[in-house]
Jmol script that loads the backbone (N, CA, C; Angstrom):
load data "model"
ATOM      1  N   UNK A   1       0.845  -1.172   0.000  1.00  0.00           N
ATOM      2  CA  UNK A   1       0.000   0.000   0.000  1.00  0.00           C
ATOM      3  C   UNK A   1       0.892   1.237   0.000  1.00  0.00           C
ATOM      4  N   UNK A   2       0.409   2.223  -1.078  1.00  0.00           N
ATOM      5  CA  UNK A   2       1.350   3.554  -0.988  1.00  0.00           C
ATOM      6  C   UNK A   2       0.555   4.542  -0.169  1.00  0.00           C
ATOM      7  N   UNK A   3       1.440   5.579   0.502  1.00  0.00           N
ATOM      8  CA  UNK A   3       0.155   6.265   1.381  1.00  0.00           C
ATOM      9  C   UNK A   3       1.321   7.555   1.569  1.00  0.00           C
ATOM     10  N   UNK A   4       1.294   8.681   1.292  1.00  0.00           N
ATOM     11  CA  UNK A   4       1.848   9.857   1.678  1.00  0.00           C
ATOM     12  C   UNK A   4       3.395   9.616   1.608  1.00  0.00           C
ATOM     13  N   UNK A   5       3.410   9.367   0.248  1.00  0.00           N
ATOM     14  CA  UNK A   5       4.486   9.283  -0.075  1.00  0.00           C
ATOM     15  C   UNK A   5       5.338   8.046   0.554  1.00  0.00           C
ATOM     16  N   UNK A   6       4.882   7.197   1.426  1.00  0.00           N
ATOM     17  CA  UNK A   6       5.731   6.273   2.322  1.00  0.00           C
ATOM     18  C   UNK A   6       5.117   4.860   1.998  1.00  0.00           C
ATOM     19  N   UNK A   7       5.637   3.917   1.642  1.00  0.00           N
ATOM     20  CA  UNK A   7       5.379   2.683   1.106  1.00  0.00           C
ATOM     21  C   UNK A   7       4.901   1.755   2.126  1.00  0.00           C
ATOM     22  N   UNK A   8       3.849   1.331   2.844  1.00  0.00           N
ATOM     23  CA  UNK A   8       3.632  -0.027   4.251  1.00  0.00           C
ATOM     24  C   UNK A   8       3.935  -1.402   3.632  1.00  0.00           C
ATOM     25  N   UNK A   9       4.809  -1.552   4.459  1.00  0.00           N
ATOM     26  CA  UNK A   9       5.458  -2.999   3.743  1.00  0.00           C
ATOM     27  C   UNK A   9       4.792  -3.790   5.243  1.00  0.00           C
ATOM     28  N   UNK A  10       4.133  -5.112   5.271  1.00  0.00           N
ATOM     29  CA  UNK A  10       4.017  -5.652   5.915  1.00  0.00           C
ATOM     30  C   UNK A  10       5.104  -7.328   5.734  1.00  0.00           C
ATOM     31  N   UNK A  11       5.200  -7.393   6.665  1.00  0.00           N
ATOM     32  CA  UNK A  11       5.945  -8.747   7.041  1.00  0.00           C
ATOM     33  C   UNK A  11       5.286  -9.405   7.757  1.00  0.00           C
ATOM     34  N   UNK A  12       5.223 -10.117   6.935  1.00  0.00           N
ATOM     35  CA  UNK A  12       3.744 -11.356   7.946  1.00  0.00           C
ATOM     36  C   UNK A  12       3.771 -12.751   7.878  1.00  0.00           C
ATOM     37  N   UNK A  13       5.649 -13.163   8.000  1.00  0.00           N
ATOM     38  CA  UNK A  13       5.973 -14.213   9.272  1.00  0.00           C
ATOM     39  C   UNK A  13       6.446 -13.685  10.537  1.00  0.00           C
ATOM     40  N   UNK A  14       6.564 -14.572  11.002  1.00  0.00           N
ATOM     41  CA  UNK A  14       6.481 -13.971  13.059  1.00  0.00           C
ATOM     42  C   UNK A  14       7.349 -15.391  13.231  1.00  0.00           C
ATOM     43  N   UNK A  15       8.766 -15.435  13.492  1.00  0.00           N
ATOM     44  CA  UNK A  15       9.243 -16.536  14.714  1.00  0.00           C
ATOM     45  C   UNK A  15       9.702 -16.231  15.679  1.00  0.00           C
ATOM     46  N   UNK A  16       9.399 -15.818  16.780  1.00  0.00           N
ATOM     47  CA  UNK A  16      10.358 -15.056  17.746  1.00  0.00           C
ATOM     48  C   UNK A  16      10.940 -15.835  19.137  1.00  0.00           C
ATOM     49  N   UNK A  17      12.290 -16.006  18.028  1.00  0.00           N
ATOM     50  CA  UNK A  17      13.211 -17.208  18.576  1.00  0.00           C
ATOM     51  C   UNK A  17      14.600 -15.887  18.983  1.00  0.00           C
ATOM     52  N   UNK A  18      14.513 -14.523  18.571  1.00  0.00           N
ATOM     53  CA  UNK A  18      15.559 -13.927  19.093  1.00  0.00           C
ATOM     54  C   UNK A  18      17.066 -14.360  18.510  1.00  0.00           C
ATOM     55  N   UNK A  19      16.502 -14.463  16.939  1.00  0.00           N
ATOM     56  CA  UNK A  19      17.685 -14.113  16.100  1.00  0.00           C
ATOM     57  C   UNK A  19      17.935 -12.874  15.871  1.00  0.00           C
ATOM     58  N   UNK A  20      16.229 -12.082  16.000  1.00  0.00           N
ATOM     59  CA  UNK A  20      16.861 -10.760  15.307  1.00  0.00           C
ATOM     60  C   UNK A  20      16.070 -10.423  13.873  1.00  0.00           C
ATOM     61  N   UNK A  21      15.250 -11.085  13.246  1.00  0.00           N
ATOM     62  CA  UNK A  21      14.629 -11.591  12.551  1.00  0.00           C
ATOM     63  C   UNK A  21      13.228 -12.030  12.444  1.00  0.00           C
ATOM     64  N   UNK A  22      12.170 -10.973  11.977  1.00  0.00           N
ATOM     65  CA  UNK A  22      10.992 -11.417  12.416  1.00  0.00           C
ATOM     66  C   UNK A  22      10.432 -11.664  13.305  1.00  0.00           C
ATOM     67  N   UNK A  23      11.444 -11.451  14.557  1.00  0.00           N
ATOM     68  CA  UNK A  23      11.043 -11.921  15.767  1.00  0.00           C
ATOM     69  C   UNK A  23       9.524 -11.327  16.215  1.00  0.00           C
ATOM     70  N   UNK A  24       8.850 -10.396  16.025  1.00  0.00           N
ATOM     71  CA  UNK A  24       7.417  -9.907  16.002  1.00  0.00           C
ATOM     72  C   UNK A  24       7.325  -9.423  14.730  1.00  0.00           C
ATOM     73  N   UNK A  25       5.657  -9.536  14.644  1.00  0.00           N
ATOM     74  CA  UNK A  25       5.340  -8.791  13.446  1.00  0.00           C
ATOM     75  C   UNK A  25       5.115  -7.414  13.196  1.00  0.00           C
ATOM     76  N   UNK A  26       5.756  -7.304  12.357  1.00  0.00           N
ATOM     77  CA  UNK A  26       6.325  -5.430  11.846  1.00  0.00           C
ATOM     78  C   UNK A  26       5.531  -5.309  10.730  1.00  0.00           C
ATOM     79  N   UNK A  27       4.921  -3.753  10.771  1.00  0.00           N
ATOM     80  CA  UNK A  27       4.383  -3.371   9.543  1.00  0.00           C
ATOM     81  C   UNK A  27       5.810  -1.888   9.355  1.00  0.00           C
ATOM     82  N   UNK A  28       6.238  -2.028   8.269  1.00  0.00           N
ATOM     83  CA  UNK A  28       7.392  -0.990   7.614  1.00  0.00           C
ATOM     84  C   UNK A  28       6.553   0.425   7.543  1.00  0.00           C
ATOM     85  N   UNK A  29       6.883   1.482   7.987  1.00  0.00           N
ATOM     86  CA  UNK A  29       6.334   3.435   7.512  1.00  0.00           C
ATOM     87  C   UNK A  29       5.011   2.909   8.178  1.00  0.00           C
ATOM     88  N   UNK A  30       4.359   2.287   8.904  1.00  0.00           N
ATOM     89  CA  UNK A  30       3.099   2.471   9.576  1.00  0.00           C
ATOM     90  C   UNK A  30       2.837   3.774  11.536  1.00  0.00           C
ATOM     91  N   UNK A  31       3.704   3.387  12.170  1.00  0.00           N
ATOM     92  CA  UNK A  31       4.086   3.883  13.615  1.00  0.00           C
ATOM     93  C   UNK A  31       4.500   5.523  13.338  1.00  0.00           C
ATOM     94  N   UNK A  32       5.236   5.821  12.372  1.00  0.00           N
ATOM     95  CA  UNK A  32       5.386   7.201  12.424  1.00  0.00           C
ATOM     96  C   UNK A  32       4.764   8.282  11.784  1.00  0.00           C
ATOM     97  N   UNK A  33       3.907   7.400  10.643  1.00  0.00           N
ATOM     98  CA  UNK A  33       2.958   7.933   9.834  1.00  0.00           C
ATOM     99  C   UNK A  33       1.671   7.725  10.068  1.00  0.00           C
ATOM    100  N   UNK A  34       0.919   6.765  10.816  1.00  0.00           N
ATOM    101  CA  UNK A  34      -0.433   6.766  11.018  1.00  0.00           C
ATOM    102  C   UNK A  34      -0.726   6.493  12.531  1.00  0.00           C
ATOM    103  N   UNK A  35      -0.021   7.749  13.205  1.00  0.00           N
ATOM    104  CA  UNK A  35      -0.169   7.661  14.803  1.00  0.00           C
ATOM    105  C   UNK A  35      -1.365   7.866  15.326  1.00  0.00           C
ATOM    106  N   UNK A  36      -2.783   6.966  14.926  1.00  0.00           N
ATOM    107  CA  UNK A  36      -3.682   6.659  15.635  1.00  0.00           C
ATOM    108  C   UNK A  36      -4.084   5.335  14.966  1.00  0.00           C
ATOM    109  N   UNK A  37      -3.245   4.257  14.143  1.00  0.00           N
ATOM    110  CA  UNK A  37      -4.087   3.228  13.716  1.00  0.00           C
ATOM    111  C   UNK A  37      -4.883   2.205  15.511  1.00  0.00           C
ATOM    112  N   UNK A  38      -4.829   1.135  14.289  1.00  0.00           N
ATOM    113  CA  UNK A  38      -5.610   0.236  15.807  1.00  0.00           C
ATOM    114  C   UNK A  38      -5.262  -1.021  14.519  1.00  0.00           C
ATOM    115  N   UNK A  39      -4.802  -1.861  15.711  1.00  0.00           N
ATOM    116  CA  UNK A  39      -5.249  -3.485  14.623  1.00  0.00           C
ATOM    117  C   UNK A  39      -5.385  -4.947  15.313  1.00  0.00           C
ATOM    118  N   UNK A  40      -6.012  -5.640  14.955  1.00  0.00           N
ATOM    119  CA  UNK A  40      -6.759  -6.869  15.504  1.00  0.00           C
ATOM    120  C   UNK A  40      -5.828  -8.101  15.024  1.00  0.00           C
ATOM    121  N   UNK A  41      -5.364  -9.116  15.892  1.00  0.00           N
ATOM    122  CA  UNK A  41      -5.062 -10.524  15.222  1.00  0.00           C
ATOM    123  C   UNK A  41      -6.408 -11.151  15.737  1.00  0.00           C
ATOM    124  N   UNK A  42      -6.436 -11.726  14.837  1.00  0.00           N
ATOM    125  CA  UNK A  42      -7.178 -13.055  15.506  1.00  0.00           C
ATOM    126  C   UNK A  42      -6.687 -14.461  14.590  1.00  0.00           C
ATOM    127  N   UNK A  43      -6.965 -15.739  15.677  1.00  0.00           N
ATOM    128  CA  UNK A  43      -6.545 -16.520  15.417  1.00  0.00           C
ATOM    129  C   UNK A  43      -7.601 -17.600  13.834  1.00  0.00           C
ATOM    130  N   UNK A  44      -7.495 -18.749  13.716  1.00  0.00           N
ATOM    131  CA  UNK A  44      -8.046 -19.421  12.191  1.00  0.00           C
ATOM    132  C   UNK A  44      -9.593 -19.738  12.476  1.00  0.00           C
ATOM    133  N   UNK A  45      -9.631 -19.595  13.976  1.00  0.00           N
ATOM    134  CA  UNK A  45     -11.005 -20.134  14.139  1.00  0.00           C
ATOM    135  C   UNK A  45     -11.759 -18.660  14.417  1.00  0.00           C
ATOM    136  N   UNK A  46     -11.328 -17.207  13.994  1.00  0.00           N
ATOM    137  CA  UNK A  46     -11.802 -16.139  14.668  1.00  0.00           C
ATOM    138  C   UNK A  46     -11.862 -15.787  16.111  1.00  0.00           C
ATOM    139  N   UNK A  47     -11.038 -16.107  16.837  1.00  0.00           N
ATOM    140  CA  UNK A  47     -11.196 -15.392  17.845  1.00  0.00           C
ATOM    141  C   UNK A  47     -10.111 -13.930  18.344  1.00  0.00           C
ATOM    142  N   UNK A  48     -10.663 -13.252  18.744  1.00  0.00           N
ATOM    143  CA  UNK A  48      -8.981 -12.232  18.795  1.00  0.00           C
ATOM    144  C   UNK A  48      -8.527 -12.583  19.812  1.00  0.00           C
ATOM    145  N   UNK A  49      -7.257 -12.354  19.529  1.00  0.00           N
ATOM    146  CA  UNK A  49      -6.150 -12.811  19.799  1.00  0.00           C
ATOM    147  C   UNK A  49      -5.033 -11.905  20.470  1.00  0.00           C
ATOM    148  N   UNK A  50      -4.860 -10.797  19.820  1.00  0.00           N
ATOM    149  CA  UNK A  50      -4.007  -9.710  20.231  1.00  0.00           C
ATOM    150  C   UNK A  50      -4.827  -8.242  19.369  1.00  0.00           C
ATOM    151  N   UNK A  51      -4.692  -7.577  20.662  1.00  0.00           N
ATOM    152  CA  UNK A  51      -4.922  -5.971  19.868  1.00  0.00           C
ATOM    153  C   UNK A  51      -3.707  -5.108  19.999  1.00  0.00           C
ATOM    154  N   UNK A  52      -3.311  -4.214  19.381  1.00  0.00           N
ATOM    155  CA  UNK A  52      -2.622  -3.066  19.568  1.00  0.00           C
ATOM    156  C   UNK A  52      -2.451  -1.922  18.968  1.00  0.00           C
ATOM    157  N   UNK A  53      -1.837  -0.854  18.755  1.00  0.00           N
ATOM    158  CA  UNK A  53      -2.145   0.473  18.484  1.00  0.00           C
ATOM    159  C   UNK A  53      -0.508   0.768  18.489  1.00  0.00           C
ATOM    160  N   UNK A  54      -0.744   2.478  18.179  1.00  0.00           N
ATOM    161  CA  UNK A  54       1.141   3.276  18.666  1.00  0.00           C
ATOM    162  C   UNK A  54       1.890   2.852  19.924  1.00  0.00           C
ATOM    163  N   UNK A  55       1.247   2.561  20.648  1.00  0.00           N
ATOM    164  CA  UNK A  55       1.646   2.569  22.543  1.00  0.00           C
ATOM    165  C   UNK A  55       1.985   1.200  22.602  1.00  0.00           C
ATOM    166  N   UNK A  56       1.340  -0.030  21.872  1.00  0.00           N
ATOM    167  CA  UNK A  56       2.066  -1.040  22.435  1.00  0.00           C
ATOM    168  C   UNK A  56       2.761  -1.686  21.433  1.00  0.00           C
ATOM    169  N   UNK A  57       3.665  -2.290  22.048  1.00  0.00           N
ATOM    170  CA  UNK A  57       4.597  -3.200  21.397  1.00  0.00           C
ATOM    171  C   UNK A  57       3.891  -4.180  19.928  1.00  0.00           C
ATOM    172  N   UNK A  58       5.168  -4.661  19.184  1.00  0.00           N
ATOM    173  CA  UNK A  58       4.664  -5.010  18.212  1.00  0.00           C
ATOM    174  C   UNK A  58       4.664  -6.713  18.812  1.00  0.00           C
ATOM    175  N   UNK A  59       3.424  -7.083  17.731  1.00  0.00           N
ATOM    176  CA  UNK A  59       3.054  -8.621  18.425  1.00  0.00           C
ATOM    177  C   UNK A  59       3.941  -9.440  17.934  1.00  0.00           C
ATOM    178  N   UNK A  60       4.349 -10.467  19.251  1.00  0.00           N
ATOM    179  CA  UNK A  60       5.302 -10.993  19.464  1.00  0.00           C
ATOM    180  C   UNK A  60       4.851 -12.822  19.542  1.00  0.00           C
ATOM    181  N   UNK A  61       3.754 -12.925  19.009  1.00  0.00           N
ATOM    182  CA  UNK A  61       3.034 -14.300  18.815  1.00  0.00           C
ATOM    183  C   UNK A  61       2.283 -14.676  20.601  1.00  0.00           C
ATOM    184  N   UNK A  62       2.466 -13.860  21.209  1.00  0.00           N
ATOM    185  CA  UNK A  62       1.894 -13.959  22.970  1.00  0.00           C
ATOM    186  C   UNK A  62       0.344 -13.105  22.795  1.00  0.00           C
ATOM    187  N   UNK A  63      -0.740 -13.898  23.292  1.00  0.00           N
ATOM    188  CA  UNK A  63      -2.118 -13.283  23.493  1.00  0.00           C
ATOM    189  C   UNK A  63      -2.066 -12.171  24.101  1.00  0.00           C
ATOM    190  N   UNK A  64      -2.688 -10.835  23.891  1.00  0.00           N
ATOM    191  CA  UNK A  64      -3.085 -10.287  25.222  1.00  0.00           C
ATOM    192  C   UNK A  64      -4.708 -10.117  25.291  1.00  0.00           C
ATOM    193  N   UNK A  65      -5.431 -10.413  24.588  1.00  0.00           N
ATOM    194  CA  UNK A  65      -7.256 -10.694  24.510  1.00  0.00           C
ATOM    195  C   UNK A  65      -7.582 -12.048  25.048  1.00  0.00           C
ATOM    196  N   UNK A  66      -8.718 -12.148  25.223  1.00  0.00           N
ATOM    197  CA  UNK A  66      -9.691 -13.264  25.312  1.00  0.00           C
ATOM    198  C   UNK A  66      -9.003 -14.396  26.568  1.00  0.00           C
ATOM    199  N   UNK A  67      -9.490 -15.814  26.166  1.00  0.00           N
ATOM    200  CA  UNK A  67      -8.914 -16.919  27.269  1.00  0.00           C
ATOM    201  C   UNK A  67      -7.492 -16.228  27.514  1.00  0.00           C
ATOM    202  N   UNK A  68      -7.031 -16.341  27.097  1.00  0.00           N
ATOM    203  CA  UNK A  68      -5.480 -16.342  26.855  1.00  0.00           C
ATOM    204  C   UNK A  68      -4.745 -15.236  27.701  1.00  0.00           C
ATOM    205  N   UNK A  69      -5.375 -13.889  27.967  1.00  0.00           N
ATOM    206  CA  UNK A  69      -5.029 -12.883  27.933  1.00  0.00           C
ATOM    207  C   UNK A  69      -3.793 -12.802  29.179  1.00  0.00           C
ATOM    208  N   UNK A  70      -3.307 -13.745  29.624  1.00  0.00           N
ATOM    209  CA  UNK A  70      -2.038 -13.243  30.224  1.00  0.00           C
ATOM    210  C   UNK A  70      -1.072 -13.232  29.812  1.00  0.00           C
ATOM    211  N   UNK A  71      -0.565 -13.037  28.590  1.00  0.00           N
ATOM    212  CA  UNK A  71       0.420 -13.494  28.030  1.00  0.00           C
ATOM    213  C   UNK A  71       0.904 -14.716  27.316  1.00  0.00           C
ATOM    214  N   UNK A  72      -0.081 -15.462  27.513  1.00  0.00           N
ATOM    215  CA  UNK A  72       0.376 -17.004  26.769  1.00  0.00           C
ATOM    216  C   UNK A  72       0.950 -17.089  25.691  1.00  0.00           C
ATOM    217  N   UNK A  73       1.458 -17.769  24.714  1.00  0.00           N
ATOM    218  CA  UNK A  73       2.153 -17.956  23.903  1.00  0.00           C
ATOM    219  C   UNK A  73       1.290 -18.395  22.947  1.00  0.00           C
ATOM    220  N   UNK A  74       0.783 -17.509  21.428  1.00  0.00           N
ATOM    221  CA  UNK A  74      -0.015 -18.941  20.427  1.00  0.00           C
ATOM    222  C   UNK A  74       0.303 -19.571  20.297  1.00  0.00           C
ATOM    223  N   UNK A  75      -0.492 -20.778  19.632  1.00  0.00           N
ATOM    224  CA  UNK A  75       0.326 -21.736  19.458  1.00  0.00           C
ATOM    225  C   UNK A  75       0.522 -21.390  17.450  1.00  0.00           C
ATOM    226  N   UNK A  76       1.632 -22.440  16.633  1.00  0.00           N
ATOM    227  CA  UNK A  76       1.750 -22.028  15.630  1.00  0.00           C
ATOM    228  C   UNK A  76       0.743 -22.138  15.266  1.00  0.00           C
ATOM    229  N   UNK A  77       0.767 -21.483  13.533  1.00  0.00           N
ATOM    230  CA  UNK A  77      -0.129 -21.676  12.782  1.00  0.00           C
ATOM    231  C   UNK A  77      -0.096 -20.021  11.565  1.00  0.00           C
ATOM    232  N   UNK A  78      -1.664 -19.849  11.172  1.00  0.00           N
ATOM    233  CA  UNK A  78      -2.059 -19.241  10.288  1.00  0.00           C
ATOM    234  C   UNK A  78      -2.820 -18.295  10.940  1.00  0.00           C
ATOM    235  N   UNK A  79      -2.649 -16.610  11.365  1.00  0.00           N
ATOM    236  CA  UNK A  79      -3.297 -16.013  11.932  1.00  0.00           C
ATOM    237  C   UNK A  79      -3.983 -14.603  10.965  1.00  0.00           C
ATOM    238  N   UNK A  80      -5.294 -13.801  10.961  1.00  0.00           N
ATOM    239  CA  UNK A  80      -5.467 -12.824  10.138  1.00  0.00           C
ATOM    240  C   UNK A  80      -5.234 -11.569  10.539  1.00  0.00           C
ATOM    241  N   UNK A  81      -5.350 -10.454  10.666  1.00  0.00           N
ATOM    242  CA  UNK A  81      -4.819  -9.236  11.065  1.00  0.00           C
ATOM    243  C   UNK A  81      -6.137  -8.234  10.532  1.00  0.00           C
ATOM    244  N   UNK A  82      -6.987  -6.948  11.165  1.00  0.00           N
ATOM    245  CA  UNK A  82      -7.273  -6.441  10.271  1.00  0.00           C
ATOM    246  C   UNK A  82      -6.729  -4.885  11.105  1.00  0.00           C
ATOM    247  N   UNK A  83      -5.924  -3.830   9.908  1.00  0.00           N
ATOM    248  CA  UNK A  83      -5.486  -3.172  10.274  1.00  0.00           C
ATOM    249  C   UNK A  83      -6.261  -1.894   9.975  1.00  0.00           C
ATOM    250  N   UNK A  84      -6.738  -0.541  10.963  1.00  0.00           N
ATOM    251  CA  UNK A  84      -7.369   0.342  11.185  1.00  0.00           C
ATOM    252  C   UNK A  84      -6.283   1.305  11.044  1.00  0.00           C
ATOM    253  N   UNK A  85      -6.080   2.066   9.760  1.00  0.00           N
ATOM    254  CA  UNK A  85      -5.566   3.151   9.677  1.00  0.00           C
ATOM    255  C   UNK A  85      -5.935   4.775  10.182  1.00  0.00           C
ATOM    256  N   UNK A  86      -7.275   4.664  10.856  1.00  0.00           N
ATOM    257  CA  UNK A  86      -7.825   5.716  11.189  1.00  0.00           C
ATOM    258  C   UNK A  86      -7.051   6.728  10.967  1.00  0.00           C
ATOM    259  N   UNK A  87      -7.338   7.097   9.634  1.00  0.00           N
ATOM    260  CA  UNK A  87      -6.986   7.771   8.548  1.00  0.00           C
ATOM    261  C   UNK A  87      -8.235   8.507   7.166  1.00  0.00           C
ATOM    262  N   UNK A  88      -8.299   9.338   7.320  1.00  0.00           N
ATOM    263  CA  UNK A  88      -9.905  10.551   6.687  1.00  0.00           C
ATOM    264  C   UNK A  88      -9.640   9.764   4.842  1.00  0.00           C
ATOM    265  N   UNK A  89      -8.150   9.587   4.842  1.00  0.00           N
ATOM    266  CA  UNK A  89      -7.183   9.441   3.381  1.00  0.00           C
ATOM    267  C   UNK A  89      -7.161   7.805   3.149  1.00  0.00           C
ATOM    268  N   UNK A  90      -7.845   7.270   4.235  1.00  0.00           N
ATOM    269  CA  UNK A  90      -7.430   5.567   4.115  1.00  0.00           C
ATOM    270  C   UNK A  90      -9.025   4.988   4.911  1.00  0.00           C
ATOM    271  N   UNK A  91      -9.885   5.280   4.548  1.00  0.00           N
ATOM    272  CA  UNK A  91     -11.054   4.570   5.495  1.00  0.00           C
ATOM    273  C   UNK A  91     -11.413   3.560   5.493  1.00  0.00           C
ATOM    274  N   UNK A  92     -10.752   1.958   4.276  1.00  0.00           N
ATOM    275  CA  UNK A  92     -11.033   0.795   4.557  1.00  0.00           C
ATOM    276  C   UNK A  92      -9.619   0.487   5.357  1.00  0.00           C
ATOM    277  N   UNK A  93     -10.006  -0.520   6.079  1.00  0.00           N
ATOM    278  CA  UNK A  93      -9.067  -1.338   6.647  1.00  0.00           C
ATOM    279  C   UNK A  93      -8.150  -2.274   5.899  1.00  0.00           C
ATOM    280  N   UNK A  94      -7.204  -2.443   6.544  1.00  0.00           N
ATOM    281  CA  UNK A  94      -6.071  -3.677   5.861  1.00  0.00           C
ATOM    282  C   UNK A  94      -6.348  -4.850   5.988  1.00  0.00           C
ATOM    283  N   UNK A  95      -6.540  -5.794   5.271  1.00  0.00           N
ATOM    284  CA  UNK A  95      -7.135  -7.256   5.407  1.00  0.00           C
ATOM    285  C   UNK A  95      -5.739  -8.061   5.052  1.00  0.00           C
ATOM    286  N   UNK A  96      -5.174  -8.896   6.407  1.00  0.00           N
ATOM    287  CA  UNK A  96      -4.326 -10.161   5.598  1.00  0.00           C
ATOM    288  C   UNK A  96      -3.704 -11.233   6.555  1.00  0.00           C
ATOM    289  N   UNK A  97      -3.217 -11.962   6.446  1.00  0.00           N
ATOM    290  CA  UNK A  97      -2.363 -13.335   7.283  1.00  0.00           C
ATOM    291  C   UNK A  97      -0.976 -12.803   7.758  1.00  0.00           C
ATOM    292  N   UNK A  98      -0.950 -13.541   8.444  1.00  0.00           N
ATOM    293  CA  UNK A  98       0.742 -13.472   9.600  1.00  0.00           C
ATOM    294  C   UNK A  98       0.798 -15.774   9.341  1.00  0.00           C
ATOM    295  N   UNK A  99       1.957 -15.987   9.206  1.00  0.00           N
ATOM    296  CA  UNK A  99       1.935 -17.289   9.484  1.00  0.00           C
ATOM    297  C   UNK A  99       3.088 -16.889  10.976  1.00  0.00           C
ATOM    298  N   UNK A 100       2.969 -17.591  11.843  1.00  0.00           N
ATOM    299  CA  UNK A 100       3.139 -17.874  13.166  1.00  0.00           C
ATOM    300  C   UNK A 100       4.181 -18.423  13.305  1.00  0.00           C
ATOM    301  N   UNK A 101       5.496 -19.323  13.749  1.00  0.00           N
ATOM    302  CA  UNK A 101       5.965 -20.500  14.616  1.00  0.00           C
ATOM    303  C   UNK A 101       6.869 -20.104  15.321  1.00  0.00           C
ATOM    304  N   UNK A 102       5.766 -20.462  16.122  1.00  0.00           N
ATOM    305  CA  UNK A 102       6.696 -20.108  17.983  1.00  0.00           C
ATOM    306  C   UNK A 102       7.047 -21.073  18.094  1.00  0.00           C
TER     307      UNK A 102
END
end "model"
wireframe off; spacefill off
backbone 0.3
color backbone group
């Protein structure tokens, strides 16, 4: 997606084994350019999974919603994302997959 001149590159494998590398999932020119998004994981069967925004950390394959919400670890797999640019210039959302292995 092009957006004000700045390209959002999403990366949407996640292993965060602490190579250094994917270790959470990163969206590229999103944090400094659309400082009010919002975005949802949820897991294959729909449930969410993780929320976050500017303020928190990028997801690191650990729940913070629903059963899960202390931190647990997902388990692997195939997760969807929908990302809220709350943006006047961007009013649909981002629709797409993260593959997982923790």
């Amino acid at each position: 997606m092009k957006s004000r001149n700045c390209e959002i590159i999403v990366y949407n494998a996640v292993s965060p084994n602490n190579d250094g590398f994917n270790d959470t999932f990163f969206i590229d020119g999103l944090r400094d350019i659309f400082t009010n998004f919002e975005i949802e994981i949820y897991n294959r069967w729909g449930r969410l999974v993780w929320t976050g925004n500017n303020t928190t950390e990028n997801w690191d394959g650990y729940s913070n919603q629903g059963v899960v919400a202390s931190k647990e670890k997902c388990p692997s797999g195939v997760y969807f994302y929908i990302l809220k640019l709350n943006d006047e210039n961007f009013p649909k959302p981002m629709i797409g997959w993260i593959l997982f292995e923790g």
